[in-house]
N, CA, C and O atoms as a Tripos MOL2 file, in Angstrom:
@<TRIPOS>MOLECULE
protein
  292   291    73     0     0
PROTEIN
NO_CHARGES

@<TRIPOS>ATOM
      1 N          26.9450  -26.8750  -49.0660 N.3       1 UNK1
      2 CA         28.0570  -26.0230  -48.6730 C.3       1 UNK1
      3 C          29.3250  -26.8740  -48.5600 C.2       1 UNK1
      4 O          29.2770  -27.9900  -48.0430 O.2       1 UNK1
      5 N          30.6850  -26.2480  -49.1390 N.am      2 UNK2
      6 CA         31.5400  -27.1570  -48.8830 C.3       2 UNK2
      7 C          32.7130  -27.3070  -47.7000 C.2       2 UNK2
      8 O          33.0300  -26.2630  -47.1300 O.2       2 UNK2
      9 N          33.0480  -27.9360  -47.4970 N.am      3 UNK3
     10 CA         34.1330  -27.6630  -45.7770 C.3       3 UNK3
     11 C          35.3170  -28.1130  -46.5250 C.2       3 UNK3
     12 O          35.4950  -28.5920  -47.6440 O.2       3 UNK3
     13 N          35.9570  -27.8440  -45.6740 N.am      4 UNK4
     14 CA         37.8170  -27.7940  -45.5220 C.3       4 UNK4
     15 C          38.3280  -28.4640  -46.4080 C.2       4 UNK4
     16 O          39.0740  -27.9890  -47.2650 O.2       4 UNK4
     17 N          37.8330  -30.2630  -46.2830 N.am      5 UNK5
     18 CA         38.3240  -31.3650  -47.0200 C.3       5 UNK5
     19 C          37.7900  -31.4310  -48.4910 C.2       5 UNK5
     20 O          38.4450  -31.9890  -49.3720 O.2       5 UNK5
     21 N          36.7340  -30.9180  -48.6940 N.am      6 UNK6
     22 CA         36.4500  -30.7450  -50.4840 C.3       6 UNK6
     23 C          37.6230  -30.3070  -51.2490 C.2       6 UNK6
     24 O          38.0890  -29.1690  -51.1930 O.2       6 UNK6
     25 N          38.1260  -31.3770  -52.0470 N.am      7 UNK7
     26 CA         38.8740  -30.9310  -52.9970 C.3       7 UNK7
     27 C          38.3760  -29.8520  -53.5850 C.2       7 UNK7
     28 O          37.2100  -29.5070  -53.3940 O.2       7 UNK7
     29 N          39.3220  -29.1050  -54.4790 N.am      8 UNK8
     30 CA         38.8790  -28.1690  -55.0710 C.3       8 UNK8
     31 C          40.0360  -28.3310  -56.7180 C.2       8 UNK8
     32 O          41.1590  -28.8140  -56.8670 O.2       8 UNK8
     33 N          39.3770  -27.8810  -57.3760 N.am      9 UNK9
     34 CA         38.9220  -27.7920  -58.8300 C.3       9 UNK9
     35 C          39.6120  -26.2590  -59.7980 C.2       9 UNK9
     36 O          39.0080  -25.2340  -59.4830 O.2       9 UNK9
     37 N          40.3850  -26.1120  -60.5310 N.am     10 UNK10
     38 CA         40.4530  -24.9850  -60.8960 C.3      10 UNK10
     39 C          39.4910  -24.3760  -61.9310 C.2      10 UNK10
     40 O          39.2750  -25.1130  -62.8930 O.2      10 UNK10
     41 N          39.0030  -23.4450  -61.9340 N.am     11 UNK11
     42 CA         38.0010  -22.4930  -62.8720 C.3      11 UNK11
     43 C          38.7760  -21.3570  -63.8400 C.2      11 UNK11
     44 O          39.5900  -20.5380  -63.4130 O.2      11 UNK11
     45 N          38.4230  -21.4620  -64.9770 N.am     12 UNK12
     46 CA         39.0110  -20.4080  -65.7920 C.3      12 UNK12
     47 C          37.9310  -19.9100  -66.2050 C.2      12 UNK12
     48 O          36.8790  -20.4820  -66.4910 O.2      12 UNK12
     49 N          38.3120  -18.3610  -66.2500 N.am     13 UNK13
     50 CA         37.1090  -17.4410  -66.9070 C.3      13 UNK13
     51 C          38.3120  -16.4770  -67.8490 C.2      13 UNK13
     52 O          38.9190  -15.5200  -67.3670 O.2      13 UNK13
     53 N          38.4700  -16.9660  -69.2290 N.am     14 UNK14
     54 CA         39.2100  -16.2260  -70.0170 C.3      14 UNK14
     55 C          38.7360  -14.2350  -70.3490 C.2      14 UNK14
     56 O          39.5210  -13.3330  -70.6430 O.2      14 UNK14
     57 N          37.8210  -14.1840  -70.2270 N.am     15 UNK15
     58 CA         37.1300  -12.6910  -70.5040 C.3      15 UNK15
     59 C          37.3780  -11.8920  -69.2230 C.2      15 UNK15
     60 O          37.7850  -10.7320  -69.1690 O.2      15 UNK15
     61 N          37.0760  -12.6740  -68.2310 N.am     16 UNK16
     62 CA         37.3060  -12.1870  -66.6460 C.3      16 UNK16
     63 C          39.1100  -11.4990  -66.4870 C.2      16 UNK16
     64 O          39.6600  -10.4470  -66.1610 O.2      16 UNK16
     65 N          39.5300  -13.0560  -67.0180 N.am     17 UNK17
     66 CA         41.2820  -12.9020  -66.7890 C.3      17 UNK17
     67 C          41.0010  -13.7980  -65.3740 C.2      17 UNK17
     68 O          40.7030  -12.8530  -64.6430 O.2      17 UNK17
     69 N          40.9430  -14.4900  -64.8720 N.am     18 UNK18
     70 CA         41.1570  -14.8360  -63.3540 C.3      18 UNK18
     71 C          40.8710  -16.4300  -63.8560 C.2      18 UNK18
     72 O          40.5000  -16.9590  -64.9040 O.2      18 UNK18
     73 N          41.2030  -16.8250  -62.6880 N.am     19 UNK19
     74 CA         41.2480  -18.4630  -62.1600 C.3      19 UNK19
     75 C          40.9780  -18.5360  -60.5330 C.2      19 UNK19
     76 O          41.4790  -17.6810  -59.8030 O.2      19 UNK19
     77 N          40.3920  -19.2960  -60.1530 N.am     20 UNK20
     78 CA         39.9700  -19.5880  -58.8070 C.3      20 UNK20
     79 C          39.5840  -21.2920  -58.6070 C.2      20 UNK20
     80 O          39.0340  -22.1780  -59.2620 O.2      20 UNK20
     81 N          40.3230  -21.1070  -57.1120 N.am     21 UNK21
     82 CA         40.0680  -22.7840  -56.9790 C.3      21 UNK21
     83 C          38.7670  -23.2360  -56.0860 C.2      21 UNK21
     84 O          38.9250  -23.5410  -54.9040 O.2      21 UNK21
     85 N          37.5060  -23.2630  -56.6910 N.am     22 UNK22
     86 CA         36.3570  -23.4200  -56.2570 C.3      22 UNK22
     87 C          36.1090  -25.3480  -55.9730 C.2      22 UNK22
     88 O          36.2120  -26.2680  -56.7840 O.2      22 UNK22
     89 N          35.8400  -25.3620  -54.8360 N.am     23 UNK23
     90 CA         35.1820  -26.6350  -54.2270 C.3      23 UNK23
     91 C          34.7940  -27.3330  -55.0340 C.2      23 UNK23
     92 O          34.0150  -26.7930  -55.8190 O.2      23 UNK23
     93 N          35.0750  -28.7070  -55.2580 N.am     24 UNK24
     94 CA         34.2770  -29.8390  -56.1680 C.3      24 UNK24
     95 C          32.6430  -29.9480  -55.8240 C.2      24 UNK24
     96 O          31.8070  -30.3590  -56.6290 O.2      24 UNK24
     97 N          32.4150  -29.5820  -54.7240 N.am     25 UNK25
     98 CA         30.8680  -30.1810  -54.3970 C.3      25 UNK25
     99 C          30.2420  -28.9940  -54.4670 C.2      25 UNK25
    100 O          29.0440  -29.0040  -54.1840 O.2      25 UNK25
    101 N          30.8210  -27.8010  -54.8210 N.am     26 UNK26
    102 CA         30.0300  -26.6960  -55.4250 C.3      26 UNK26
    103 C          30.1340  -25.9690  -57.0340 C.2      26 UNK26
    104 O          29.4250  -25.0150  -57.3540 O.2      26 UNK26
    105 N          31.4900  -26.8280  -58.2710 N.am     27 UNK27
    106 CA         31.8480  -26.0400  -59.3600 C.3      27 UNK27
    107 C          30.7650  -26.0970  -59.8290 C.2      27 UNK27
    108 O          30.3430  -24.9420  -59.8760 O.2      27 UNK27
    109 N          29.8830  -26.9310  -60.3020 N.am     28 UNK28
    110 CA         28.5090  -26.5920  -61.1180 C.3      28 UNK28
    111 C          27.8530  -25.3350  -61.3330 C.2      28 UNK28
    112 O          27.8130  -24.5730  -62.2980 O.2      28 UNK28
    113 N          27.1270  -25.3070  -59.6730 N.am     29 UNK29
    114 CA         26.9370  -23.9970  -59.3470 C.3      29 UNK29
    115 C          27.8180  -22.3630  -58.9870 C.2      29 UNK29
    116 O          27.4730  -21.1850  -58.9020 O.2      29 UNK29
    117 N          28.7890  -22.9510  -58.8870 N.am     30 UNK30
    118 CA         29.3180  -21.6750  -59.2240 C.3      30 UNK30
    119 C          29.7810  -21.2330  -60.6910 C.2      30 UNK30
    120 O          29.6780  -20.0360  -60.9620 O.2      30 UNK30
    121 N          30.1960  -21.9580  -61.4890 N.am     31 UNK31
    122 CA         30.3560  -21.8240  -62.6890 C.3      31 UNK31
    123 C          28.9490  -20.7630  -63.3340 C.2      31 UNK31
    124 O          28.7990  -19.6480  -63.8320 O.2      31 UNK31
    125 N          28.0860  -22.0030  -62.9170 N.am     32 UNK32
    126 CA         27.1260  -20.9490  -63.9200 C.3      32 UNK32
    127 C          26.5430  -20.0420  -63.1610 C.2      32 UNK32
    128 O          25.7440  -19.3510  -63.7930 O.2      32 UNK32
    129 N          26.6620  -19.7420  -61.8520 N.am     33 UNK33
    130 CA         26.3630  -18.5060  -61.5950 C.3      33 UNK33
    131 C          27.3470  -17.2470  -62.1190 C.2      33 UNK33
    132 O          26.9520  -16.2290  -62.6870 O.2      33 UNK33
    133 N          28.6210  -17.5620  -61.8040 N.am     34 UNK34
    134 CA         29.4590  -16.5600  -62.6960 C.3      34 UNK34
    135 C          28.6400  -16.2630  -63.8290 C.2      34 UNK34
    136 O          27.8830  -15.2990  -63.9390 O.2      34 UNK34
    137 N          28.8130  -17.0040  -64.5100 N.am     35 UNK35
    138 CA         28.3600  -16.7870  -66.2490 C.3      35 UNK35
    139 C          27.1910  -15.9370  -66.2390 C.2      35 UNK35
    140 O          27.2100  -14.7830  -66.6660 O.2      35 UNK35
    141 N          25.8630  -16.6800  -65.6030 N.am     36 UNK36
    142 CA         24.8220  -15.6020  -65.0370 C.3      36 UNK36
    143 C          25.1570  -14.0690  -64.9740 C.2      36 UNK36
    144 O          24.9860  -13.1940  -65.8230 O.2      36 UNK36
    145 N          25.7090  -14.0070  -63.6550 N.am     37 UNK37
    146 CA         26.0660  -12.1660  -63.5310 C.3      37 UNK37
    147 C          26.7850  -12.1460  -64.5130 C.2      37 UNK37
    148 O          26.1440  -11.3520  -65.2010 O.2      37 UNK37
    149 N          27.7730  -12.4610  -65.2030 N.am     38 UNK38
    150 CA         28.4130  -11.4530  -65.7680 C.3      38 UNK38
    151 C          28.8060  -11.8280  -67.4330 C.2      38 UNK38
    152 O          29.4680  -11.1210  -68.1930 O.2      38 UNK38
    153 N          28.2060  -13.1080  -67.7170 N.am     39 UNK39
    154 CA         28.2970  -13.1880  -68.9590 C.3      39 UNK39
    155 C          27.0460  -13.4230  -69.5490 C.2      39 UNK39
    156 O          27.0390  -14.4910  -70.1620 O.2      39 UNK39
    157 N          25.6450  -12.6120  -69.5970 N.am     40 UNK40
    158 CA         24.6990  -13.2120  -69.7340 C.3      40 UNK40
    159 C          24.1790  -14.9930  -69.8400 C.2      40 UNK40
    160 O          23.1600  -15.3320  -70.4410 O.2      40 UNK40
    161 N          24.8770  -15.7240  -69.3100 N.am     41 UNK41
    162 CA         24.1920  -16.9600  -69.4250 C.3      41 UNK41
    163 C          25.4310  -17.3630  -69.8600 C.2      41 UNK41
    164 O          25.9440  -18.1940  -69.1100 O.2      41 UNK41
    165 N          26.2810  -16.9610  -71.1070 N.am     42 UNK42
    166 CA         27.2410  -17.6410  -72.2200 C.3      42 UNK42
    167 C          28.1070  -18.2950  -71.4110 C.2      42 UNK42
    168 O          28.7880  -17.7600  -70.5360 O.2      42 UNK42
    169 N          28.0880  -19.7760  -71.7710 N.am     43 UNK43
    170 CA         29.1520  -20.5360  -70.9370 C.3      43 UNK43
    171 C          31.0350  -20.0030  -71.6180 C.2      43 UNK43
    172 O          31.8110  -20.2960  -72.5280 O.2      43 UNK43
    173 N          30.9360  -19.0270  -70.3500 N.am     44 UNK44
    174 CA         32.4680  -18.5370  -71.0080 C.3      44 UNK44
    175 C          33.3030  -18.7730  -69.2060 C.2      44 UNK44
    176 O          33.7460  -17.6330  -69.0670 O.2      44 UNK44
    177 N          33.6080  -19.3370  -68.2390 N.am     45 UNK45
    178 CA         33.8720  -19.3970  -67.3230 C.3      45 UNK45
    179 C          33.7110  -21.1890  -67.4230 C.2      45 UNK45
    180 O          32.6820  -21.7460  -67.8050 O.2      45 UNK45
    181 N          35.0440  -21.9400  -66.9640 N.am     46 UNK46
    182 CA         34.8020  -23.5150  -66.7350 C.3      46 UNK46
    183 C          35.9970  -24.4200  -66.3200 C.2      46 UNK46
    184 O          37.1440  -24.0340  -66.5450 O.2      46 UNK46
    185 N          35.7500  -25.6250  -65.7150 N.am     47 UNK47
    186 CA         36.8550  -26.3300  -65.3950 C.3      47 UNK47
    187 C          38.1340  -25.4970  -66.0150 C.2      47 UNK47
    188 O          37.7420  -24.6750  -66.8430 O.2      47 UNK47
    189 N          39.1610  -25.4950  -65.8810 N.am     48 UNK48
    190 CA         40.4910  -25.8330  -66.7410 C.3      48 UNK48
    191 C          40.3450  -26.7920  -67.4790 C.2      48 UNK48
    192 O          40.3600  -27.9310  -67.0120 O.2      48 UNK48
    193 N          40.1880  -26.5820  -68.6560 N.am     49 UNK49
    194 CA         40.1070  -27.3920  -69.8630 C.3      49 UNK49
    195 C          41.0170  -28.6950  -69.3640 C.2      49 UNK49
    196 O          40.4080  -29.7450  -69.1540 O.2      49 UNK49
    197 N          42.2150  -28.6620  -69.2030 N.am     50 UNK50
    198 CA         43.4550  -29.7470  -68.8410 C.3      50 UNK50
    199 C          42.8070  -30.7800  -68.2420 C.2      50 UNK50
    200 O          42.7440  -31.9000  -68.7500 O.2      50 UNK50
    201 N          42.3050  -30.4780  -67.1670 N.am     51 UNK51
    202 CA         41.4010  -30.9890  -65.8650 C.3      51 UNK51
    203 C          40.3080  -31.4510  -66.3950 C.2      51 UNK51
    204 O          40.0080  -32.5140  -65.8530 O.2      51 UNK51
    205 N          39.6490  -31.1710  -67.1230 N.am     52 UNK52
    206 CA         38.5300  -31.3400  -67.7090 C.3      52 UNK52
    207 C          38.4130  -32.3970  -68.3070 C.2      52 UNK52
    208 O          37.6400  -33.2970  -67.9790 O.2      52 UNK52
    209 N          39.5680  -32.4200  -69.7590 N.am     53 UNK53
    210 CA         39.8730  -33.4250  -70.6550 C.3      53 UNK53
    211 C          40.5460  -34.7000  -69.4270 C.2      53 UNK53
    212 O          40.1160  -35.8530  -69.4560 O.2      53 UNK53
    213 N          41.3650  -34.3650  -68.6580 N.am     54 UNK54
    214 CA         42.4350  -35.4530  -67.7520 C.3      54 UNK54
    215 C          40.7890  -36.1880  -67.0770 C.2      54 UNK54
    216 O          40.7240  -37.4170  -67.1080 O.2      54 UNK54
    217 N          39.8180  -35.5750  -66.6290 N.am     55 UNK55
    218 CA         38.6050  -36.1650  -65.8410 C.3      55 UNK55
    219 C          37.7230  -37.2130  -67.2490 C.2      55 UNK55
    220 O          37.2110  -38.2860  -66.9290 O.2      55 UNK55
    221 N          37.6880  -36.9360  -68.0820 N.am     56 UNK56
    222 CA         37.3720  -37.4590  -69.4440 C.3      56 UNK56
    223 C          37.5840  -38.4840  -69.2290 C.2      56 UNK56
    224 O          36.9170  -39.3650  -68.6860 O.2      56 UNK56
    225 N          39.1330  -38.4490  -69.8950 N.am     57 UNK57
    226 CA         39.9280  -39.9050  -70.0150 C.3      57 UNK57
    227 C          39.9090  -40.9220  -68.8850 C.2      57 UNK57
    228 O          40.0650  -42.1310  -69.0550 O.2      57 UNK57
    229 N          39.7230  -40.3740  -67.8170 N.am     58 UNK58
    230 CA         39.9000  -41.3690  -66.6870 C.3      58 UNK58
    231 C          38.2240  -42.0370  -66.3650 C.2      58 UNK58
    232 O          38.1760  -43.1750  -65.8990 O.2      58 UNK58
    233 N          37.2620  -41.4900  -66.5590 N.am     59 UNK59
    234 CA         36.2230  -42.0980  -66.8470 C.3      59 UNK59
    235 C          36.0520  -42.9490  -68.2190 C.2      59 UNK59
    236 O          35.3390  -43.9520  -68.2550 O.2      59 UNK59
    237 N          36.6660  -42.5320  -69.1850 N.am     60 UNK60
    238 CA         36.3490  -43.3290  -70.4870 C.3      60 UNK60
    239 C          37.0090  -44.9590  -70.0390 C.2      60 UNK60
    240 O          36.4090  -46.0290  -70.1320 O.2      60 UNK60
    241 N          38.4930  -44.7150  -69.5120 N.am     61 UNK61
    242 CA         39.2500  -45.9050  -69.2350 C.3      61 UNK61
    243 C          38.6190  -46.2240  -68.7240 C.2      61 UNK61
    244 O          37.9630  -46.9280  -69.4920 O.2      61 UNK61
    245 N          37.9210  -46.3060  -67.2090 N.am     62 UNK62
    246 CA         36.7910  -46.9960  -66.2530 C.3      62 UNK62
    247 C          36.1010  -47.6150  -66.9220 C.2      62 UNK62
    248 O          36.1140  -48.8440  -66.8500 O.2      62 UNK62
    249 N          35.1100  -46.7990  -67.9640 N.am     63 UNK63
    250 CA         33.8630  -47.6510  -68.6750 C.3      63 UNK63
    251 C          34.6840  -48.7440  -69.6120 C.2      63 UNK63
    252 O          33.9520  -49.6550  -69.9990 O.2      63 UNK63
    253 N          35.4360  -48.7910  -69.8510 N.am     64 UNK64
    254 CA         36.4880  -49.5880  -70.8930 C.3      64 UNK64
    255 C          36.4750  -49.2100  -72.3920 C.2      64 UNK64
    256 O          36.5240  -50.0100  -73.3260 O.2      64 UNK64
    257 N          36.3790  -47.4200  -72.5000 N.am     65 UNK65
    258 CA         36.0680  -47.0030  -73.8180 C.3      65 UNK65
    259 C          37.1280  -47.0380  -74.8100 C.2      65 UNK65
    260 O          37.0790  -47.2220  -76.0260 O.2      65 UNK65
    261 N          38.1460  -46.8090  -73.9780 N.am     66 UNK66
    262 CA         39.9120  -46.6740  -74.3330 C.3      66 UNK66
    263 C          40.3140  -48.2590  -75.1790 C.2      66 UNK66
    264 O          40.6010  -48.5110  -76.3500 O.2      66 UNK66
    265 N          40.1990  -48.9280  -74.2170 N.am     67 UNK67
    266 CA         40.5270  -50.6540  -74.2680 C.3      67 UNK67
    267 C          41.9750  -50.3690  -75.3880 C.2      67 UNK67
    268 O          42.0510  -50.6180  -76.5910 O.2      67 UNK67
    269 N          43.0190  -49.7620  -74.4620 N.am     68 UNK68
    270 CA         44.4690  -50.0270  -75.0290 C.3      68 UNK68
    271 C          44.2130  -48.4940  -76.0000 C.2      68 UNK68
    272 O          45.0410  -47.5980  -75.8390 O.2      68 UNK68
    273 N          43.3980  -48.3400  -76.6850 N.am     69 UNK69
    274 CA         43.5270  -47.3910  -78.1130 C.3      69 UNK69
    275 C          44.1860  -45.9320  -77.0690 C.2      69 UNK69
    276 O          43.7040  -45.1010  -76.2990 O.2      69 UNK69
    277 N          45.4740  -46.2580  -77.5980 N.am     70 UNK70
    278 CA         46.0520  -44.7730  -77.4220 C.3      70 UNK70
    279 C          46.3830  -44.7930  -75.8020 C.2      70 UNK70
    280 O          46.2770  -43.6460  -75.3680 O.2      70 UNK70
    281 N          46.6810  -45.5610  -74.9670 N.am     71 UNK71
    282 CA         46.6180  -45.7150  -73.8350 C.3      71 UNK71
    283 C          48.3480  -45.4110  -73.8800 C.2      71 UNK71
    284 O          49.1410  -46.1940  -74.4040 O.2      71 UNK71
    285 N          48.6340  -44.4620  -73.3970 N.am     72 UNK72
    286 CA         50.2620  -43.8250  -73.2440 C.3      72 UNK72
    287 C          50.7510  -43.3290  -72.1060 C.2      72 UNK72
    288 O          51.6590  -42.5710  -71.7630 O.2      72 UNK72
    289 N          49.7390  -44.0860  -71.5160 N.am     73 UNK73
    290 CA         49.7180  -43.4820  -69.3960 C.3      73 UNK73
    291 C          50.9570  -44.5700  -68.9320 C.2      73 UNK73
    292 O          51.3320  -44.6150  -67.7610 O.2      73 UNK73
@<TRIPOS>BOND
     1     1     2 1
     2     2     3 1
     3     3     4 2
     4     3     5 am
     5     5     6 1
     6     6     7 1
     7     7     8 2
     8     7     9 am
     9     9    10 1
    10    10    11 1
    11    11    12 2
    12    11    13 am
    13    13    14 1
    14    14    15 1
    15    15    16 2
    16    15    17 am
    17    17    18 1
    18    18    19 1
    19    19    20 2
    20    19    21 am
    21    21    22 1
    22    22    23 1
    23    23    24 2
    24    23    25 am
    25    25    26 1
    26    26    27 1
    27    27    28 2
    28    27    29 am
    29    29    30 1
    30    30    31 1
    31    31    32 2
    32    31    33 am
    33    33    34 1
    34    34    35 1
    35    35    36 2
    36    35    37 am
    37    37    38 1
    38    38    39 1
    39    39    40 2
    40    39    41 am
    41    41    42 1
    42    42    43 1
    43    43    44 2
    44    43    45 am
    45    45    46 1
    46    46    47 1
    47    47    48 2
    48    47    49 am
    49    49    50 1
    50    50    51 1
    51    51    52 2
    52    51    53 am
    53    53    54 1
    54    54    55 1
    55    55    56 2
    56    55    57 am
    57    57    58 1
    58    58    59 1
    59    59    60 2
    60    59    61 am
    61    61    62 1
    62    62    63 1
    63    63    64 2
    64    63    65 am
    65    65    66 1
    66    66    67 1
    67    67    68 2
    68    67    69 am
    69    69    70 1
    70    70    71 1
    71    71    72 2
    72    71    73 am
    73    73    74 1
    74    74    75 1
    75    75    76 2
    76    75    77 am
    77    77    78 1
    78    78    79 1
    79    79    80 2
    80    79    81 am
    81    81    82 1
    82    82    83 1
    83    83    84 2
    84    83    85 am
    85    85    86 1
    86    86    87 1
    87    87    88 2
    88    87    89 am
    89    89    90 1
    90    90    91 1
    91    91    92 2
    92    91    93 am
    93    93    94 1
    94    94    95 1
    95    95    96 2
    96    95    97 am
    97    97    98 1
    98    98    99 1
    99    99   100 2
   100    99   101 am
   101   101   102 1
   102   102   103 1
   103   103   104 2
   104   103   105 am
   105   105   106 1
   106   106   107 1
   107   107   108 2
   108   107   109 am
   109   109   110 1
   110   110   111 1
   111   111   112 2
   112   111   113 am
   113   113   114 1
   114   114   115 1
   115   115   116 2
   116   115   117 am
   117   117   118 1
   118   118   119 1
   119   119   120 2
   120   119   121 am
   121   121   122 1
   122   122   123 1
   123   123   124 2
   124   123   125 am
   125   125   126 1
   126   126   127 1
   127   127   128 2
   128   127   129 am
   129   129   130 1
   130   130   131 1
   131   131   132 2
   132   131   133 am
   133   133   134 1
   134   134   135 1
   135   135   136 2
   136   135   137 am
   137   137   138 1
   138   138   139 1
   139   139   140 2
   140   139   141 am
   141   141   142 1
   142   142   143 1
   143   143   144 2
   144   143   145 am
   145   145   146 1
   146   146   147 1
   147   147   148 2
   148   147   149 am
   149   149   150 1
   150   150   151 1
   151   151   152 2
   152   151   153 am
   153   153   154 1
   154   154   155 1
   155   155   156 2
   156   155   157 am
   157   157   158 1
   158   158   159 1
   159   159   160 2
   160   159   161 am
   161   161   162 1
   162   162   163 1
   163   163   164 2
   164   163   165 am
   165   165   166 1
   166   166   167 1
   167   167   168 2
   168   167   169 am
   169   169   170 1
   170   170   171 1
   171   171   172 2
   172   171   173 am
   173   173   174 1
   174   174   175 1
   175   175   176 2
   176   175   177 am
   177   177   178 1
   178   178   179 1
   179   179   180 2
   180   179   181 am
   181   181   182 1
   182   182   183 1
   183   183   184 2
   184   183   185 am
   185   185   186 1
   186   186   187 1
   187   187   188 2
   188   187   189 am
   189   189   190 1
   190   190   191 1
   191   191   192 2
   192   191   193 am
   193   193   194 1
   194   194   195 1
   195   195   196 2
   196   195   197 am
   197   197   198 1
   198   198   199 1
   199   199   200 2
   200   199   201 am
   201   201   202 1
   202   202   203 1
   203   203   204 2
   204   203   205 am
   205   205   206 1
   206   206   207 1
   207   207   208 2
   208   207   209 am
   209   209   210 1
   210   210   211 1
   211   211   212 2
   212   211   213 am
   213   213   214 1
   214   214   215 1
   215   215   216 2
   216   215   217 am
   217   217   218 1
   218   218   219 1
   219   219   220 2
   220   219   221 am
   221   221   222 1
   222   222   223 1
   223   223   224 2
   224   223   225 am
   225   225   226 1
   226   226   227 1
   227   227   228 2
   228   227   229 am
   229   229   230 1
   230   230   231 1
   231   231   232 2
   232   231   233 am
   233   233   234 1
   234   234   235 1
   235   235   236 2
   236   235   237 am
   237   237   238 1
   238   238   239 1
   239   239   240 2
   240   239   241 am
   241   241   242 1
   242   242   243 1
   243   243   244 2
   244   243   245 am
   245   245   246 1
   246   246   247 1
   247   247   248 2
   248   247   249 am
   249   249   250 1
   250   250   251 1
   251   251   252 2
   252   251   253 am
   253   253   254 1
   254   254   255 1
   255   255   256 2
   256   255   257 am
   257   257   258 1
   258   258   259 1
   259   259   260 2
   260   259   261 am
   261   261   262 1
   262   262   263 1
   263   263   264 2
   264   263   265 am
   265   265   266 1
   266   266   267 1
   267   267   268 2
   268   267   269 am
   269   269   270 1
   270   270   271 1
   271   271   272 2
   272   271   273 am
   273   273   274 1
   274   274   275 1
   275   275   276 2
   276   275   277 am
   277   277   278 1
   278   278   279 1
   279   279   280 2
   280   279   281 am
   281   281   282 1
   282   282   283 1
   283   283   284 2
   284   283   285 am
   285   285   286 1
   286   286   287 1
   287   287   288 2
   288   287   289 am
   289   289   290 1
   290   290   291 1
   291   291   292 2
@<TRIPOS>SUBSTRUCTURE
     1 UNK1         2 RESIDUE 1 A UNK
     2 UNK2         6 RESIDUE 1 A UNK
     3 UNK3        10 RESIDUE 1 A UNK
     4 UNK4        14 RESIDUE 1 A UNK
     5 UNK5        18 RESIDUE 1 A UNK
     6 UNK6        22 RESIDUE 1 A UNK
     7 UNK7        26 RESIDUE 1 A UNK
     8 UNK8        30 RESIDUE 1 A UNK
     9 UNK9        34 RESIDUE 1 A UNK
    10 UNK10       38 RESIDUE 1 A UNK
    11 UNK11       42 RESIDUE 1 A UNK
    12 UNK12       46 RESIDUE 1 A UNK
    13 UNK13       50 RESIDUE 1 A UNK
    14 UNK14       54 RESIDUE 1 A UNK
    15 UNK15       58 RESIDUE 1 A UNK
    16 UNK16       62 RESIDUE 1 A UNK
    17 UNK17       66 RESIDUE 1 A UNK
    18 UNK18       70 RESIDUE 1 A UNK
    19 UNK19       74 RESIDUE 1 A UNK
    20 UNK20       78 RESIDUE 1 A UNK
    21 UNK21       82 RESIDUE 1 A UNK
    22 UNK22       86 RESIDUE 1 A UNK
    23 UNK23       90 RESIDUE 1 A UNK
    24 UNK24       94 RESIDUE 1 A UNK
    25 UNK25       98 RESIDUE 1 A UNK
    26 UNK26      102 RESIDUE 1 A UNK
    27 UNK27      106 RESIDUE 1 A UNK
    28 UNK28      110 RESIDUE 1 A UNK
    29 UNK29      114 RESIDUE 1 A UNK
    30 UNK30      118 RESIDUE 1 A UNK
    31 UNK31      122 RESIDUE 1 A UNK
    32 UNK32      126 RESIDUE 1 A UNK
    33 UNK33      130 RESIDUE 1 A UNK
    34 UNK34      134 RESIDUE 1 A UNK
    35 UNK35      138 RESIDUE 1 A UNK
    36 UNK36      142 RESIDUE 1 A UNK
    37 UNK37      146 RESIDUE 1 A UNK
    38 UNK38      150 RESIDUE 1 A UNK
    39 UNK39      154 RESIDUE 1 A UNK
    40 UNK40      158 RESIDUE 1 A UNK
    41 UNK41      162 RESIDUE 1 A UNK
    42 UNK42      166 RESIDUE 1 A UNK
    43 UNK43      170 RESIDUE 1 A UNK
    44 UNK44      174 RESIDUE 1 A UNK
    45 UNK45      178 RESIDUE 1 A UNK
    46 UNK46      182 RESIDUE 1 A UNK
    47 UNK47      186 RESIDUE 1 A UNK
    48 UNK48      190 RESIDUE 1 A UNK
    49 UNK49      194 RESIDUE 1 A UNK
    50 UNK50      198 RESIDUE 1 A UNK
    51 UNK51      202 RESIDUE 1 A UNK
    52 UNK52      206 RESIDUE 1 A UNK
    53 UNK53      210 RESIDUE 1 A UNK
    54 UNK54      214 RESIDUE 1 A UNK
    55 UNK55      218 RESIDUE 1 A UNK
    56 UNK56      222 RESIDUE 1 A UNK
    57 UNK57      226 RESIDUE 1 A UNK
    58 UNK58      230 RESIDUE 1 A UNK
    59 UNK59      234 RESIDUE 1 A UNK
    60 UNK60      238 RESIDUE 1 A UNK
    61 UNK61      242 RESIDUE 1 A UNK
    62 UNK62      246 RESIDUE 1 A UNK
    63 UNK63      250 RESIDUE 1 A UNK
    64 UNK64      254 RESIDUE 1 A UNK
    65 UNK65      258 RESIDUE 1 A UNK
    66 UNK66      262 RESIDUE 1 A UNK
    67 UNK67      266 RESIDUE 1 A UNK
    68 UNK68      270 RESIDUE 1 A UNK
    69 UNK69      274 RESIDUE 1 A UNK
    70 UNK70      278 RESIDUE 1 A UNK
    71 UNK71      282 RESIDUE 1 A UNK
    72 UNK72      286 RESIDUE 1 A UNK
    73 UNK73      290 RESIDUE 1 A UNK
C-alpha cells in the first residue's frame, strides 16, 4: 500500500481518455489491473511514454550504455 511520500508516476490510458497520477510502489499493479477490467488484458493503459523513455535513458547512462553517444543532457 502506498502513503503520502510515494512519488507518484503519471498513467495514460489513450482509449479510456484519462491520465492519473498513481503511486510508484503500486504502477505495476495498477496498470495491469486497469487493462484487466477494461481492456481485456491488452496492454493499452501505461507510464507516460515521456517518463518512460526519460526513466530509460537514465538507467542506460548508470549502466554506462550511453558512454557520451548522443549524450545532449
Amino acid at each position: 500500500m502506498a502513503n503520502e511520500d510515494d512519488p507518484t508516476v503519471p498513467v495514460v490510458c489513450p482509449e479510456c481518455d484519462t491520465e492519473s497520477q498513481v503511486p510508484l510502489s503500486s504502477v505495476g499493479e495498477t496498470v495491469e489491473s486497469h487493462n484487466e477490467r477494461l481492456h481485456d488484458g491488452e496492454e493499452v493503459a501505461e507510464i507516460d511514454p515521456a517518463i518512460a523513455e526519460r526513466v530509460q535513458d537514465l538507467v542506460a547512462a548508470d549502466l554506462g550504455l550511453l558512454d557520451d553517444a548522443g549524450d545532449s543532457q
